[in-house]
C-alpha positions in Angstrom: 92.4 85.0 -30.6 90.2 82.7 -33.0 92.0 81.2 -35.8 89.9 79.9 -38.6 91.3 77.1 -41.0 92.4 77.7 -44.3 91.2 75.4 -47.4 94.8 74.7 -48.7 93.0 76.5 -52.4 93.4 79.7 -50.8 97.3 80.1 -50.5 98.1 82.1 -53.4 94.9 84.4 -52.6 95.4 88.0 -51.4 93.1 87.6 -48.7 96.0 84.8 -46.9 98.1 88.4 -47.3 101.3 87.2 -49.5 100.4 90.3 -51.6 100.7 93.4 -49.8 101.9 95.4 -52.9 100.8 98.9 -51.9 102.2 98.7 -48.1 105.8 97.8 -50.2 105.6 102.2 -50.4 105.4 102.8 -47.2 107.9 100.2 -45.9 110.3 101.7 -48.6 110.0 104.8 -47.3 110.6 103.8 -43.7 113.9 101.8 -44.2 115.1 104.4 -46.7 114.4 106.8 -43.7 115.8 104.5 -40.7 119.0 104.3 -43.0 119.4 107.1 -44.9 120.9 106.0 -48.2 120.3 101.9 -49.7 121.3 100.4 -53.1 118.2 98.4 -54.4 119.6 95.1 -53.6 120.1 96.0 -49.9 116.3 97.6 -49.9 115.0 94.1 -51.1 116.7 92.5 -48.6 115.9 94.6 -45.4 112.2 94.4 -46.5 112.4 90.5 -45.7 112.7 91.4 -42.7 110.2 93.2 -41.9 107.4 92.3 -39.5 105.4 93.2 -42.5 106.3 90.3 -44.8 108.0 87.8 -41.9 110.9 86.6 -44.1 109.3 86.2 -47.2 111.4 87.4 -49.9 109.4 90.3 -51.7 109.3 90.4 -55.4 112.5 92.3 -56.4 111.3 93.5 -59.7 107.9 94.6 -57.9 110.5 96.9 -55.6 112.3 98.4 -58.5 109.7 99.0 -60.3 107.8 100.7 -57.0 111.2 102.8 -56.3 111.1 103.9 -59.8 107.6 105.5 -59.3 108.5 106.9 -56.1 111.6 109.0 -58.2 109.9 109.7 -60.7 107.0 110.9 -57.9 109.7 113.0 -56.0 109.5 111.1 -52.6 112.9 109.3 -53.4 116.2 110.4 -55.3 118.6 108.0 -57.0 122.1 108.7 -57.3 124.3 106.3 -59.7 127.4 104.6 -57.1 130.5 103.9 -59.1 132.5 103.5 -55.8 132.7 99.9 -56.0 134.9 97.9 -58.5 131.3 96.2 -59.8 128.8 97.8 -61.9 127.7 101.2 -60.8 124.2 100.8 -58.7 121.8 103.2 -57.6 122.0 104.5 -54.2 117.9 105.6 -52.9 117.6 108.4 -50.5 113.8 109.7 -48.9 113.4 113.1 -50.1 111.2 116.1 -47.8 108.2 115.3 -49.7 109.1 111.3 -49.2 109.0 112.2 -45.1 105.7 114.1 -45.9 104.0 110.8 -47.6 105.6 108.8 -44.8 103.4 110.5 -42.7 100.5 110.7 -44.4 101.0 106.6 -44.7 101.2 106.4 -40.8 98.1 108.6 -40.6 96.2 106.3 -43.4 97.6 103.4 -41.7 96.6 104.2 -38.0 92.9 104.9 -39.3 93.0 101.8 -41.0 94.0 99.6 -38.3 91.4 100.9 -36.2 88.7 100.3 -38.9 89.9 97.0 -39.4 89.6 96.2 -35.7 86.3 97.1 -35.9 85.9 95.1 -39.1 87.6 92.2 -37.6 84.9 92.2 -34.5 82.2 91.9 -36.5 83.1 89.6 -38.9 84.3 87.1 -36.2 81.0 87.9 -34.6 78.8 87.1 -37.9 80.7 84.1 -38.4 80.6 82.3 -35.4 77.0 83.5 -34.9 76.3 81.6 -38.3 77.9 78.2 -37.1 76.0 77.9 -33.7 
């Protein structure tokens, strides 16, 4: 595998891939699925870690606000958990049509990981070709 170097300007840049917003969705949906039922807190923390973000914290008000479109979407329901003898919290559960996007994502996913190999090829293939 060819690594390239990385000018240090480049670090907060998307393209180092800190800032996998959309793929936050699907990995939701995949923990909420694994586990059945997660307050917010516990979703933020499980998606840590993931392989996805390798133990970098995600943005927890980036989560809320992406589990408050997928409720208001229909993929997730919220139910409010006064169990405890803290506030009451929100308790996230995948709905059918949640499952159904799942899949979709895994679909959308697969095909892009196959482009991107192909992607990856060529572009390894242009650059090295360009420094010879």
């Amino acid at each position: 595998m060819i690594k390239f170097s990385i000018k240090k300007k480049f670090n907060d840049c998307p393209c180092t891939g800190t800032n996998l917003e959309k793929l936050i969705h699907p990995a939701i949906l995949t923990l909420l699925f694994e586990d059945e039922e997660l307050h917010g807190y516990s979703i933020v923390q499980k998606l840590q870690e993931t392989y996805m973000l390798q133990g970098k914290k995600p943005d927890p008000s980036g989560v809320y606000r992406c589990l408050n479109q997928m409720e208001q979407g229909g993929y997730v329901t919220a139910i409010w958990d006064v169990s405890n003898s803290g506030p009451a919290r929100k308790l996230y559960k995948i709905t059918d049509d949640g499952l159904e996007c799942l899949k979709t994502w895994i679909n959308t996913l697969e095909s892009y990981h196959n482009s991107l190999g192909l992607f990856l090829s060529f572009a390894k293939e242009t650059v090295l070709k360009s420094q010879n």
